[in-house]
N, CA, C and O atoms as CSV, one atom per row, in Angstrom:
chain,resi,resn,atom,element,x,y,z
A,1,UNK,N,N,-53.876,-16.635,-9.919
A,1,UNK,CA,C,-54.377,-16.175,-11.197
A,1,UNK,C,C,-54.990,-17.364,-11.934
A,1,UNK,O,O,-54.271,-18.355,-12.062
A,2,UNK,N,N,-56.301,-17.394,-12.466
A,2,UNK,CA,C,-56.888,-18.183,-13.147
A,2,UNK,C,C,-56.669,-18.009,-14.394
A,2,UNK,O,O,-56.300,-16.856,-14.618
A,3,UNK,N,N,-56.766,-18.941,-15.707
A,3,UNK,CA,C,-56.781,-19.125,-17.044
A,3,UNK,C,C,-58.255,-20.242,-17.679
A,3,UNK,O,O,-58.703,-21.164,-16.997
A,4,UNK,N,N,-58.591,-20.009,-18.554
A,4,UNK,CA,C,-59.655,-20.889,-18.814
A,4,UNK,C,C,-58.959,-20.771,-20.761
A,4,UNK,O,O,-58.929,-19.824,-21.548
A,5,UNK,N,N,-58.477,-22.324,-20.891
A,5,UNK,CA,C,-58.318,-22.694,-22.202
A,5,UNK,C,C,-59.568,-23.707,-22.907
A,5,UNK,O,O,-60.344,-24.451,-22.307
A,6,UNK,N,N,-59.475,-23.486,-24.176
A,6,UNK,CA,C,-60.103,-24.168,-24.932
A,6,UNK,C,C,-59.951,-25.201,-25.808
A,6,UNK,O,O,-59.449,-24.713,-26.820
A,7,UNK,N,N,-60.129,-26.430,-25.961
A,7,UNK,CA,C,-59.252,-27.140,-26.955
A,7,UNK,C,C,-60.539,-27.736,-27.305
A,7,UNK,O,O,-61.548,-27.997,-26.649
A,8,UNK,N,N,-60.152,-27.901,-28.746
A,8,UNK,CA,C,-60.925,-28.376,-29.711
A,8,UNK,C,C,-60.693,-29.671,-29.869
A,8,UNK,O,O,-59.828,-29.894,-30.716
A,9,UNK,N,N,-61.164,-30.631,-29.346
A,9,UNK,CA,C,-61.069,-31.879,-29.817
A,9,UNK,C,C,-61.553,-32.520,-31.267
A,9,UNK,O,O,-62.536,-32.117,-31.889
A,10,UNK,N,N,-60.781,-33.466,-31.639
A,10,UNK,CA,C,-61.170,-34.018,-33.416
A,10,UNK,C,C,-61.507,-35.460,-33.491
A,10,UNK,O,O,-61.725,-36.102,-34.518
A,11,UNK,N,N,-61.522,-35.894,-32.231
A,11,UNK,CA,C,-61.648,-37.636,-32.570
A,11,UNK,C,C,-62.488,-37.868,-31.232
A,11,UNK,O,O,-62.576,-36.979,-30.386
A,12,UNK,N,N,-63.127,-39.170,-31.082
A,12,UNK,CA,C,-63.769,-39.629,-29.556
A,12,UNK,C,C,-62.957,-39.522,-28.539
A,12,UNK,O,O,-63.166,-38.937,-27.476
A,13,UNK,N,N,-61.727,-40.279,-28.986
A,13,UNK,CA,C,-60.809,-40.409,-27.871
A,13,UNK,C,C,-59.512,-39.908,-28.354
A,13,UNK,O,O,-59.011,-40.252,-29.424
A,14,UNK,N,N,-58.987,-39.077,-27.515
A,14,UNK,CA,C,-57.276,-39.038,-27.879
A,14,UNK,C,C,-56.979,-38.304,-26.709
A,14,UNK,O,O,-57.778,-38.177,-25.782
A,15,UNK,N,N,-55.500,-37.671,-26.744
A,15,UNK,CA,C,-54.472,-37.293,-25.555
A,15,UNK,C,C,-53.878,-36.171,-26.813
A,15,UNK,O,O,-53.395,-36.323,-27.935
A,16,UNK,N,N,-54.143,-35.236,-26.120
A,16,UNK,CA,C,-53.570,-34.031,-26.505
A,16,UNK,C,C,-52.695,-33.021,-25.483
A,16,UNK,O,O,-53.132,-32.364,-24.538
A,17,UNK,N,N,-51.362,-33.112,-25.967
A,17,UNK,CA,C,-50.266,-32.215,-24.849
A,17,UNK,C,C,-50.580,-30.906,-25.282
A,17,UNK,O,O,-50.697,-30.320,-26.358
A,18,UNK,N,N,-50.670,-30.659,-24.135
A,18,UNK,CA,C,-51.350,-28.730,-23.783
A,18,UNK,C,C,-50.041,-28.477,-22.251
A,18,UNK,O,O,-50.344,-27.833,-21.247
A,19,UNK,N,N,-48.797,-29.086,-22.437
A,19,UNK,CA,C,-47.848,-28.567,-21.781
A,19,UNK,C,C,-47.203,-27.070,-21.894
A,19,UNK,O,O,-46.772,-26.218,-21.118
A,20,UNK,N,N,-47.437,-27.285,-23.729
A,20,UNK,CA,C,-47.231,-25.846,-24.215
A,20,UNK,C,C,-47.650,-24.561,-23.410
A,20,UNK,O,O,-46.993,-23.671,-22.871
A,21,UNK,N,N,-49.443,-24.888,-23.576
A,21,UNK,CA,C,-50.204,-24.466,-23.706
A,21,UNK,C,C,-50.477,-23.393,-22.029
A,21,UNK,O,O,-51.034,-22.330,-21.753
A,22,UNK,N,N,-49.592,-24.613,-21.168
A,22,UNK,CA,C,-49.963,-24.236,-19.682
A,22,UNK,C,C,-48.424,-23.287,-19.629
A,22,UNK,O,O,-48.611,-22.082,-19.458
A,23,UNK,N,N,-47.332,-23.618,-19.725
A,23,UNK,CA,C,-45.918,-22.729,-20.293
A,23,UNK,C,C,-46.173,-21.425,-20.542
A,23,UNK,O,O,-45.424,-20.670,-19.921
A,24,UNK,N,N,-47.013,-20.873,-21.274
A,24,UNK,CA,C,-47.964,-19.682,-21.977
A,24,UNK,C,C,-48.237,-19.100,-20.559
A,24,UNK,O,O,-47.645,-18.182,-19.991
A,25,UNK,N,N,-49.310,-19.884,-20.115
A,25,UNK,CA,C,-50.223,-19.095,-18.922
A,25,UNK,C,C,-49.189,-18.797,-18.047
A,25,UNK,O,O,-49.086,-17.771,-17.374
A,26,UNK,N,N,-48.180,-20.046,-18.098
A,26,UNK,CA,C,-47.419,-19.459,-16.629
A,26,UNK,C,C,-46.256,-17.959,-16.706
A,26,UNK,O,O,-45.856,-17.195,-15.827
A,27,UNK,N,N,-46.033,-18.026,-18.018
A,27,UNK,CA,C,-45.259,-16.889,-18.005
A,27,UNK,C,C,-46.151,-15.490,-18.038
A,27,UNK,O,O,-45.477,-14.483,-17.823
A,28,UNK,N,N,-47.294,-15.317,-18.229
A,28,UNK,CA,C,-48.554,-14.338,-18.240
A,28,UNK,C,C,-48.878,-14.420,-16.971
A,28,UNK,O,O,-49.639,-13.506,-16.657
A,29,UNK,N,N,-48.613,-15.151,-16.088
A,29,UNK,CA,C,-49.127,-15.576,-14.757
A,29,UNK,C,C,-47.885,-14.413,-14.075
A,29,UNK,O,O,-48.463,-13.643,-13.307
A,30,UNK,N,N,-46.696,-14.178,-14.149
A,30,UNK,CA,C,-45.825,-13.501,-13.501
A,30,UNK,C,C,-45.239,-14.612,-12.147
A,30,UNK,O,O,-44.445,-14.365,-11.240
A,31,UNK,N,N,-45.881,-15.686,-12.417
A,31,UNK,CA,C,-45.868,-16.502,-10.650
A,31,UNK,C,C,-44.745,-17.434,-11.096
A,31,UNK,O,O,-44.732,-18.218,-12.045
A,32,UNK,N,N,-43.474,-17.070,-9.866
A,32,UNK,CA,C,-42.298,-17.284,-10.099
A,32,UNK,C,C,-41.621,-18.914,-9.572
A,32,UNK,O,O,-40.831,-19.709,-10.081
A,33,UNK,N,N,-42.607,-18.860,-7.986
A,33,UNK,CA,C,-42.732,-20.345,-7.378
A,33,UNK,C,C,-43.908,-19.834,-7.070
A,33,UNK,O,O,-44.377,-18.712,-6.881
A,34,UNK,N,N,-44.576,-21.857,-7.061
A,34,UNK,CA,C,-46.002,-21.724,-6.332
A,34,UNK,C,C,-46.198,-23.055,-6.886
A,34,UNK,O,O,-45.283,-23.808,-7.220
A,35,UNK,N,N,-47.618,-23.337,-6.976
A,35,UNK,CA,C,-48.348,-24.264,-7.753
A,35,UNK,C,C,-49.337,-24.382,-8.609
A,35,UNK,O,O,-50.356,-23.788,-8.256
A,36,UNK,N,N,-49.407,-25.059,-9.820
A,36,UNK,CA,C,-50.247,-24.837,-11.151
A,36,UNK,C,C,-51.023,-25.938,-10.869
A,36,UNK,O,O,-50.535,-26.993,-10.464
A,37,UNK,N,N,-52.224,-25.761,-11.059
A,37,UNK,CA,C,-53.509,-26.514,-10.745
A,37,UNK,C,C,-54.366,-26.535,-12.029
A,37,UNK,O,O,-55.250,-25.738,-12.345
A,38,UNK,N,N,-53.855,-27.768,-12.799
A,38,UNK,CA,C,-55.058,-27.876,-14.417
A,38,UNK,C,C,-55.750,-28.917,-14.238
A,38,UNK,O,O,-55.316,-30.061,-14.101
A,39,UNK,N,N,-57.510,-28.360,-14.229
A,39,UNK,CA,C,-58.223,-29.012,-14.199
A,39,UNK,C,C,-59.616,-28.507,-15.011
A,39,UNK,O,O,-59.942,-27.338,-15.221
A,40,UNK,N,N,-60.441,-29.897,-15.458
A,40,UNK,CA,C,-61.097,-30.084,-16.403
A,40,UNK,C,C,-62.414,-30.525,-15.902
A,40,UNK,O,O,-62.500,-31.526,-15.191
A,41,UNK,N,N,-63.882,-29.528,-16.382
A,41,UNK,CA,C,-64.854,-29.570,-15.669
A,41,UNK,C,C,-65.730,-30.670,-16.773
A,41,UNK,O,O,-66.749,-30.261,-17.329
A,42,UNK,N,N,-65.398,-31.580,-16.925
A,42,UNK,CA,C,-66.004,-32.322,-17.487
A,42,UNK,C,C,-66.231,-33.680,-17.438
A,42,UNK,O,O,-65.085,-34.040,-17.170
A,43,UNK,N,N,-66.941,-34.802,-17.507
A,43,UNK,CA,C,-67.583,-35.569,-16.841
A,43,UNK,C,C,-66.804,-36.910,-17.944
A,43,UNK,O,O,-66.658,-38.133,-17.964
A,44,UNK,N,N,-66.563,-36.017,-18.539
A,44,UNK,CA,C,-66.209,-37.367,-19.795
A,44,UNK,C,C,-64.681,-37.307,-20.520
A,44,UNK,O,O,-64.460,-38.129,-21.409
A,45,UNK,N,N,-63.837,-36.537,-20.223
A,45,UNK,CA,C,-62.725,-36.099,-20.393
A,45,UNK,C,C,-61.422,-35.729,-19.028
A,45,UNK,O,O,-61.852,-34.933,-18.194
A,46,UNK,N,N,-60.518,-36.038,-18.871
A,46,UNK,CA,C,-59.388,-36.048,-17.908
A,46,UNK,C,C,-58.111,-35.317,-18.301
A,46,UNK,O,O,-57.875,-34.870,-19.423
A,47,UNK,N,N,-57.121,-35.234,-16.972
A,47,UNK,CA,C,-55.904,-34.243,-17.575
A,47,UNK,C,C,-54.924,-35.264,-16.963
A,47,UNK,O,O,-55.463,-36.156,-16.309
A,48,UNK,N,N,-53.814,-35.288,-17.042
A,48,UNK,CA,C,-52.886,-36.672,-16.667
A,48,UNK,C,C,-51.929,-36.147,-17.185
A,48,UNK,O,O,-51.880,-35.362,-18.131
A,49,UNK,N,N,-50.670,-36.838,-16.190
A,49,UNK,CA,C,-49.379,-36.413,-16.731
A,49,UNK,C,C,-48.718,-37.501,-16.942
A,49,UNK,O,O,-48.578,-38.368,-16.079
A,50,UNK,N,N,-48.122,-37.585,-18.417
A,50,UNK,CA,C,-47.772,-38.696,-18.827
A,50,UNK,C,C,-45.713,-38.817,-19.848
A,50,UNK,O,O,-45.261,-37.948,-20.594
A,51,UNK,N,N,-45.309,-39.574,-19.620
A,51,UNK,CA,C,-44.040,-39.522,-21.118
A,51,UNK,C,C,-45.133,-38.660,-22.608
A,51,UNK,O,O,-46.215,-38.928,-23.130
A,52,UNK,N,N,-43.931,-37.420,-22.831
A,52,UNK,CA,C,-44.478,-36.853,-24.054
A,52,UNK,C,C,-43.060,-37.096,-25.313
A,52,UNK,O,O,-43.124,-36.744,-26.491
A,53,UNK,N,N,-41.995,-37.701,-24.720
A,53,UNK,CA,C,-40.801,-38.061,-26.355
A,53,UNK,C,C,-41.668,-39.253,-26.681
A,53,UNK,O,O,-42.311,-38.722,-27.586
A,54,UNK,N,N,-41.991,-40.066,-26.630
A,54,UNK,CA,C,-42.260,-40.941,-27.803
A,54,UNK,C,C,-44.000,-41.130,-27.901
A,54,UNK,O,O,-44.688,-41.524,-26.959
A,55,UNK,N,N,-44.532,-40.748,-29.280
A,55,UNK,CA,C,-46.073,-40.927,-29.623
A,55,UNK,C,C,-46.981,-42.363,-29.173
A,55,UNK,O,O,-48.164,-42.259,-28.849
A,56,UNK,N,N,-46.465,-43.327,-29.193
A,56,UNK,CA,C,-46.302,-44.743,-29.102
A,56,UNK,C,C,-47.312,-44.983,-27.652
A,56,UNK,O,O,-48.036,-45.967,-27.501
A,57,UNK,N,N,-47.147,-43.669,-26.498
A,57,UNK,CA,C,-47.582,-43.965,-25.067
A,57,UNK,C,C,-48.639,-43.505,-25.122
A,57,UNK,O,O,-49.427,-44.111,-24.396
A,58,UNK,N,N,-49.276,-42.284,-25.920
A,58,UNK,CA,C,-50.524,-41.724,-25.678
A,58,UNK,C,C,-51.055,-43.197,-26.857
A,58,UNK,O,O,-52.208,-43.396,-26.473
A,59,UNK,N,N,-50.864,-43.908,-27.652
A,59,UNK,CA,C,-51.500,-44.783,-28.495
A,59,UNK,C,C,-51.633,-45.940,-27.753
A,59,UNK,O,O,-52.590,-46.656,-28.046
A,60,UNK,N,N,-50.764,-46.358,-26.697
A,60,UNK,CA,C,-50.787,-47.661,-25.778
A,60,UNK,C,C,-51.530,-47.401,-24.910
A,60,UNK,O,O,-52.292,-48.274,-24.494
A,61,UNK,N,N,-51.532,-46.155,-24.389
A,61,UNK,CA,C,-52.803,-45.828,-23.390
A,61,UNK,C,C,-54.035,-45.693,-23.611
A,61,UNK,O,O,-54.709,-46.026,-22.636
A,62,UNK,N,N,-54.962,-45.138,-25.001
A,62,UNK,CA,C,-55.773,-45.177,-25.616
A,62,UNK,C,C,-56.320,-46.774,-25.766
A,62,UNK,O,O,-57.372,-47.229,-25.318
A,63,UNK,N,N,-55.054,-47.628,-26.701
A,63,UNK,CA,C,-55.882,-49.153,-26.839
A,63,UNK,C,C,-55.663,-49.368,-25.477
A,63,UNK,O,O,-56.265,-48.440,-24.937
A,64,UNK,N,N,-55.272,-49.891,-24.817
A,64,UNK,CA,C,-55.446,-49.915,-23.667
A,64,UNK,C,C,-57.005,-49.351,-22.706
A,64,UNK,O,O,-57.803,-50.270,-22.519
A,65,UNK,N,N,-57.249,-48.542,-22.373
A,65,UNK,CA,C,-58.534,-48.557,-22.125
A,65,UNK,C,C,-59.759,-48.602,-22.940
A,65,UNK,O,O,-60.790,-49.189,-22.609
A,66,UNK,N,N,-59.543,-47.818,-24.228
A,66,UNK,CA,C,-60.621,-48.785,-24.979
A,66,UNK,C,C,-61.064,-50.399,-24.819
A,66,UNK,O,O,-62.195,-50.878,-24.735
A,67,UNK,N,N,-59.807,-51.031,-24.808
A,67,UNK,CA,C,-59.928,-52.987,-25.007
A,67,UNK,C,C,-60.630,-53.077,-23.288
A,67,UNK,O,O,-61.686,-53.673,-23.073
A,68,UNK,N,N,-60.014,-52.541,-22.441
A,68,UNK,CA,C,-60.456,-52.405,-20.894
A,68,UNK,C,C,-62.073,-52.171,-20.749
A,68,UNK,O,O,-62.982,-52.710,-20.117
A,69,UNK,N,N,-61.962,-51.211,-21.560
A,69,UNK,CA,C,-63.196,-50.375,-20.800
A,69,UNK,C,C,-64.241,-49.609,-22.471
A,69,UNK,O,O,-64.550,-48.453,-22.760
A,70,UNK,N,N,-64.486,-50.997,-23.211
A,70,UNK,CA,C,-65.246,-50.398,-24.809
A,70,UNK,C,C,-66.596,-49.946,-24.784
A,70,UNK,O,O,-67.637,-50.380,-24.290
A,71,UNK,N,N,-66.310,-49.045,-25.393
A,71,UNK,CA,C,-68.068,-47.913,-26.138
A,71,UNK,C,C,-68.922,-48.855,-25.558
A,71,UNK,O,O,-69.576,-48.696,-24.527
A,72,UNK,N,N,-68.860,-50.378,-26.655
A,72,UNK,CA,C,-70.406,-51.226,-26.570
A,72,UNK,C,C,-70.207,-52.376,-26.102
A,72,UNK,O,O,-70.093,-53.484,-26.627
A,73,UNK,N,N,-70.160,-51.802,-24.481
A,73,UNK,CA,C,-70.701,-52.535,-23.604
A,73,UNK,C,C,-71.818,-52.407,-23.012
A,73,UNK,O,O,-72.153,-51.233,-22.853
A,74,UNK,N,N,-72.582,-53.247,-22.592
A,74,UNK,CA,C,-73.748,-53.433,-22.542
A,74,UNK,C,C,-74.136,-52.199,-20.948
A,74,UNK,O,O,-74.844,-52.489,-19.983
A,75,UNK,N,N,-73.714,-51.449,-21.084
A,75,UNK,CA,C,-73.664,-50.127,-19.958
A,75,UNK,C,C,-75.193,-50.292,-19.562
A,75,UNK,O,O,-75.794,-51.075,-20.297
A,76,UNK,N,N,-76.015,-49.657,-18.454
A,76,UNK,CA,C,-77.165,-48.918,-18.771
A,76,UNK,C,C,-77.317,-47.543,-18.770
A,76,UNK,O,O,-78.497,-47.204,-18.856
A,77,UNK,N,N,-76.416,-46.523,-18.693
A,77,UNK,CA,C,-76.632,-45.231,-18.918
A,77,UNK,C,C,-77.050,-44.727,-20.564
A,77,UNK,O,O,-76.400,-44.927,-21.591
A,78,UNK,N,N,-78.142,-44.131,-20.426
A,78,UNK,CA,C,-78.557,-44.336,-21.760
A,78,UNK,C,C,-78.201,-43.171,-22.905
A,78,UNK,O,O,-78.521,-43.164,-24.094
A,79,UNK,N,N,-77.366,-42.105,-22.080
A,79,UNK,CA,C,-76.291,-41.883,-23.456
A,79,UNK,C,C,-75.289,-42.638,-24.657
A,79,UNK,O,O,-75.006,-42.316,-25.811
A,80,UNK,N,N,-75.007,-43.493,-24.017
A,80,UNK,CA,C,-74.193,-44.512,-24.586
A,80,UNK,C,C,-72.747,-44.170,-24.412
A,80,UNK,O,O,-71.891,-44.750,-25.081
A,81,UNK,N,N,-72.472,-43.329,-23.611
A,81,UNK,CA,C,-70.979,-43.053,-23.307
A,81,UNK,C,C,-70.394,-43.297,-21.707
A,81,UNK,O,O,-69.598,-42.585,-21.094
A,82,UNK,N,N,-71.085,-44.578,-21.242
A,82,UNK,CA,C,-70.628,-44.714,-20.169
A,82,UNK,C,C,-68.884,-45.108,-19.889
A,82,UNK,O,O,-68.234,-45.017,-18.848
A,83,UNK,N,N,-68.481,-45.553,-21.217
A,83,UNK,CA,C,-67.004,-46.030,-20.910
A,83,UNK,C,C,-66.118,-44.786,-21.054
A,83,UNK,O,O,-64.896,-44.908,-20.963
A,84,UNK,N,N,-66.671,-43.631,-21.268
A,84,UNK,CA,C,-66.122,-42.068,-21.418
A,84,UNK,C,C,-65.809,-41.903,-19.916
A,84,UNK,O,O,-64.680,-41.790,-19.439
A,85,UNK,N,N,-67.205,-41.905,-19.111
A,85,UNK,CA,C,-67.685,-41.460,-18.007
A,85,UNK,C,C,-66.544,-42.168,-16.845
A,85,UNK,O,O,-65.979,-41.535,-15.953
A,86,UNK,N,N,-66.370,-43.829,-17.169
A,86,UNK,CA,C,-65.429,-44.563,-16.025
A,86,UNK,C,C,-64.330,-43.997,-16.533
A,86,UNK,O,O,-63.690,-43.484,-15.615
A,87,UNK,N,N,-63.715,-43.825,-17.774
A,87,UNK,CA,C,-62.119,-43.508,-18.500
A,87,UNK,C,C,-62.208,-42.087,-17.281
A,87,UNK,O,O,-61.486,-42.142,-16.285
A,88,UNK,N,N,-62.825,-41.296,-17.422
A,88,UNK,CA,C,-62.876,-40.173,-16.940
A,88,UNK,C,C,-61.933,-40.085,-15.161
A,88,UNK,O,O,-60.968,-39.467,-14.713
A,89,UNK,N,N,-63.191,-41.368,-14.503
A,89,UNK,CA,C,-63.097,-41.154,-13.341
A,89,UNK,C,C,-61.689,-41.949,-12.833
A,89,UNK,O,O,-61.020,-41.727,-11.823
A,90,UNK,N,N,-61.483,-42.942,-13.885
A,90,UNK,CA,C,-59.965,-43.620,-13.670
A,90,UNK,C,C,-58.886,-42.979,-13.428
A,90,UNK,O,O,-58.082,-43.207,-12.524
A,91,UNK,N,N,-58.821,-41.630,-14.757
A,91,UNK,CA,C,-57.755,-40.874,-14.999
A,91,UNK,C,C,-57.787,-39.742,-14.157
A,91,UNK,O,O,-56.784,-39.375,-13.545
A,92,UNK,N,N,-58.858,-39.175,-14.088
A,92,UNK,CA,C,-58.848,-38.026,-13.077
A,92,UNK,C,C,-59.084,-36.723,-13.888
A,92,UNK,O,O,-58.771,-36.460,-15.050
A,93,UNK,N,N,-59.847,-35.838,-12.766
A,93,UNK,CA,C,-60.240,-34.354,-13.859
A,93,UNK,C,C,-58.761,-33.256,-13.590
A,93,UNK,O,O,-58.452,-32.458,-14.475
A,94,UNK,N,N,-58.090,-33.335,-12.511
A,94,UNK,CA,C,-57.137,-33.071,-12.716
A,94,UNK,C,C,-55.874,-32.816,-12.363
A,94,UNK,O,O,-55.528,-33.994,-12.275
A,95,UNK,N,N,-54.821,-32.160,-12.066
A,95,UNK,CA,C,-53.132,-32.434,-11.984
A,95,UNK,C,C,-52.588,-31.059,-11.176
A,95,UNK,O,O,-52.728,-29.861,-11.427
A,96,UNK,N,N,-52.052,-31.625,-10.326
A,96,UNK,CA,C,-50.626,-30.179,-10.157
A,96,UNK,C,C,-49.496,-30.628,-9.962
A,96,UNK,O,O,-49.094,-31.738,-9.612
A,97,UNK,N,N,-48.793,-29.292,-10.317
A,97,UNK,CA,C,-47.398,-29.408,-10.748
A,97,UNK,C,C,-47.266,-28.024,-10.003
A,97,UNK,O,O,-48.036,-27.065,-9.962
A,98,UNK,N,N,-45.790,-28.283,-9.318
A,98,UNK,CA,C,-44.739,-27.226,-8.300
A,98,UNK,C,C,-44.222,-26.258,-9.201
A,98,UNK,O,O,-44.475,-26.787,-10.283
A,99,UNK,N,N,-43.809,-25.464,-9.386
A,99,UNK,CA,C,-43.401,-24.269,-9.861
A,99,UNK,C,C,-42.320,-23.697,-8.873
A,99,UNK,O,O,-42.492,-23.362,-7.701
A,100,UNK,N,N,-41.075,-23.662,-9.678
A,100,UNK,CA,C,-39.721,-23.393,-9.142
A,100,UNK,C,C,-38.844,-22.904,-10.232
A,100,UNK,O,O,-38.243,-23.393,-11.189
A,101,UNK,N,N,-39.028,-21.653,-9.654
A,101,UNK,CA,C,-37.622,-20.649,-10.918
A,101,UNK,C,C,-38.766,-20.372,-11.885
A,101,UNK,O,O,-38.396,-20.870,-12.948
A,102,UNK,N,N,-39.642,-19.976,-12.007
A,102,UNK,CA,C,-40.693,-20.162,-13.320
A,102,UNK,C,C,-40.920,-21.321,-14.171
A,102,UNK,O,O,-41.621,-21.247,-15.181
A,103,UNK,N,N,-40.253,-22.562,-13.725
A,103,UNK,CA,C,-40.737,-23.365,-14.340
A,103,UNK,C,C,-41.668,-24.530,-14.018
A,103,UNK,O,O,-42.018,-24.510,-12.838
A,104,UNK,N,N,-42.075,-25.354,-14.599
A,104,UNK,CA,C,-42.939,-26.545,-14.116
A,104,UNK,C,C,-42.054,-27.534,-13.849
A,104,UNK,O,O,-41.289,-27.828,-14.768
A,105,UNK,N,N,-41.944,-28.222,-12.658
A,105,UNK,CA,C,-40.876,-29.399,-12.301
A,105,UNK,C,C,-41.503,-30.400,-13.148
A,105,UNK,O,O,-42.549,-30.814,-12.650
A,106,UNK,N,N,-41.363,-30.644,-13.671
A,106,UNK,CA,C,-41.741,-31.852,-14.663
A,106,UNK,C,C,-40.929,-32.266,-14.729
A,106,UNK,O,O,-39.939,-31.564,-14.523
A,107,UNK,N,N,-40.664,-34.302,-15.200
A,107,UNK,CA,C,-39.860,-34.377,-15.490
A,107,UNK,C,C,-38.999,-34.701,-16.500
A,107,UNK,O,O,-39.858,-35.177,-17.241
A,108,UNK,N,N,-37.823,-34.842,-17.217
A,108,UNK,CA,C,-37.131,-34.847,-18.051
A,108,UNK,C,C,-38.277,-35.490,-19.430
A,108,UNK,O,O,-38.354,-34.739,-20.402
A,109,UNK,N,N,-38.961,-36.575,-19.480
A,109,UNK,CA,C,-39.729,-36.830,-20.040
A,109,UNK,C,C,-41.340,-36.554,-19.612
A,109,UNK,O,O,-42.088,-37.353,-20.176
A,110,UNK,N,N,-41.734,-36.001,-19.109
A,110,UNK,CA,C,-43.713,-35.798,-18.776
A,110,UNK,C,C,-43.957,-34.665,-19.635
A,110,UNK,O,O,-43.092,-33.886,-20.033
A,111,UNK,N,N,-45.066,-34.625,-19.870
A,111,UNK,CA,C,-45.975,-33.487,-20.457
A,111,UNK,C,C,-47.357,-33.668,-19.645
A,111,UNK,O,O,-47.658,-34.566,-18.858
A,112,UNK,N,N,-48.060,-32.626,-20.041
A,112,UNK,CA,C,-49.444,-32.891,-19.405
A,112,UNK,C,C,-50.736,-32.963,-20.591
A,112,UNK,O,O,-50.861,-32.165,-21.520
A,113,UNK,N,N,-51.493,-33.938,-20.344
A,113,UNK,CA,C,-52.186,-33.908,-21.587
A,113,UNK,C,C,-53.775,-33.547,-21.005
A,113,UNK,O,O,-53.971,-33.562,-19.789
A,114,UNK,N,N,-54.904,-33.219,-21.976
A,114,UNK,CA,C,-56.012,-33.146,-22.157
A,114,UNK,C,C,-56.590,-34.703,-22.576
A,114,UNK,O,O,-56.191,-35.052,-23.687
A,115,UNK,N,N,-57.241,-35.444,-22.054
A,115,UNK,CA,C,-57.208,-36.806,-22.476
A,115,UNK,C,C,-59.122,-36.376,-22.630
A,115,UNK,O,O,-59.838,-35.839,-21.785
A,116,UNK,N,N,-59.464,-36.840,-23.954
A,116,UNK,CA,C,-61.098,-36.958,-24.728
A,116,UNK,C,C,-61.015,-38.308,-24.589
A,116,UNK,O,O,-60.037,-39.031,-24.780
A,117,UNK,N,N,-62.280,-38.634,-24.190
A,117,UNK,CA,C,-62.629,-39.853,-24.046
A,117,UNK,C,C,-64.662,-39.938,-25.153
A,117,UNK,O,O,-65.307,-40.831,-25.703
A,118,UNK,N,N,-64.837,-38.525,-24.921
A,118,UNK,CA,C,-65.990,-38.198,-25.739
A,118,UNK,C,C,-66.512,-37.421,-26.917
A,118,UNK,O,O,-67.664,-37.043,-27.133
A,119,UNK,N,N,-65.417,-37.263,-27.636
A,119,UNK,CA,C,-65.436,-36.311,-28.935
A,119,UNK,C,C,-66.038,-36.688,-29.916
A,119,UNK,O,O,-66.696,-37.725,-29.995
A,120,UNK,N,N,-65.879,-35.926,-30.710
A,120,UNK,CA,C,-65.478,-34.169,-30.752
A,120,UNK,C,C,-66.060,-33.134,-30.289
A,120,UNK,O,O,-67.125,-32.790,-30.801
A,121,UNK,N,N,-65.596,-32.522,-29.399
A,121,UNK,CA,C,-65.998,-31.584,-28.892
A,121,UNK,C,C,-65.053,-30.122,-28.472
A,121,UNK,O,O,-63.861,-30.125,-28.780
A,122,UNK,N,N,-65.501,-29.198,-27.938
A,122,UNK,CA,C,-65.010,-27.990,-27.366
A,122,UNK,C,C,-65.255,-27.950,-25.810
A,122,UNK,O,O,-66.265,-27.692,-25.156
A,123,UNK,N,N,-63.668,-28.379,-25.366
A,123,UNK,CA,C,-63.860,-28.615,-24.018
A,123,UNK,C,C,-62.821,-26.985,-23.530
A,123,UNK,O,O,-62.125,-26.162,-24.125
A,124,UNK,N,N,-63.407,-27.308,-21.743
A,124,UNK,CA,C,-62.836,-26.050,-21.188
A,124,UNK,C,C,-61.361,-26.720,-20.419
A,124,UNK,O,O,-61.295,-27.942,-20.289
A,125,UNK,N,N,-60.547,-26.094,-20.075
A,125,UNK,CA,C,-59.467,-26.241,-19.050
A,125,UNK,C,C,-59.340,-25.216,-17.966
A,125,UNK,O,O,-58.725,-24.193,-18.269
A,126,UNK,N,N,-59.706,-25.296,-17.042
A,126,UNK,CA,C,-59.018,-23.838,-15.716
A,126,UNK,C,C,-57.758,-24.438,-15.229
A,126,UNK,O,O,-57.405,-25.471,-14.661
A,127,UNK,N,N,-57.237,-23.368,-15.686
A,127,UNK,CA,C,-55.303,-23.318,-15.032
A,127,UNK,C,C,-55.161,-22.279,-13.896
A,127,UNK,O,O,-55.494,-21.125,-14.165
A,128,UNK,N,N,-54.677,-22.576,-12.586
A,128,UNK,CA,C,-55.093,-21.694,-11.824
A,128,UNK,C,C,-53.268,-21.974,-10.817
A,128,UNK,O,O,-52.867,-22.805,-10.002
A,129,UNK,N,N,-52.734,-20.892,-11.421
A,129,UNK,CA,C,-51.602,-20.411,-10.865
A,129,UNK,C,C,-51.380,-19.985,-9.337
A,129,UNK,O,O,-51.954,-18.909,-9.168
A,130,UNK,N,N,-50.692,-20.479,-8.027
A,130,UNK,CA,C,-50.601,-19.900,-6.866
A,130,UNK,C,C,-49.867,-20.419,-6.048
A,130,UNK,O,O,-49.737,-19.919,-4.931
């Protein structure tokens, strides 16, 4: 069973947990074991599973590739978002996770996030349950 979410991004860059969000689909999904497949058709944005108790990791990961990998560098792609484009391909478009008992094996601390590297925008997600 497929899902296609929408998230509204508000800043260039951030990490937004849509663990919730996939929790939702899977119980609408009816799929009891199997595997959840979230992935993101976009060239400039990634999905990653990361620690979601403390705020501190999506902010260390952010400076962190910004200082790595900044806007204005002397790129030649002439959008000007080439450090979107590598963040992208570093992190990956996207993630699965096992499904056992209806739930997502995750663990005690992970969530899964939507990571913008090019906002603000209205990006897509396909969640594809099986």
């Amino acid at each position: 069973m497929l899902f296609t979410l929408e998230v509204k991004t508000s800043k260039r860059v951030e990490l937004i947990d849509i663990t919730n969000l996939i929790y939702e689909k899977l119980k609408l999904s009816g799929v009891e074991n199997g595997l959840c497949t979230i992935y993101t058709p976009h060239t400039t944005c990634a999905i990653t599973i990361n620690e979601n108790a403390d705020p501190a990791v999506k902010s260390d990961i952010i400076k962190f590739l910004n200082e790595k990998i900044p806007q204005n560098f002397p790129f030649k792609h002439y959008e000007g978002n080439s450090d979107a484009h590598i963040k992208s391909s570093l992190v990956g478009c996207s993630e699965a996770v096992i499904i056992e008992n209806k739930k997502l094996l995750l663990g005690t601390w992970q969530g899964i996030y939507f990571c913008e590297f090019d906002g603000p925008r209205v990006r897509k997600i396909y969640v594809k349950f099986h």
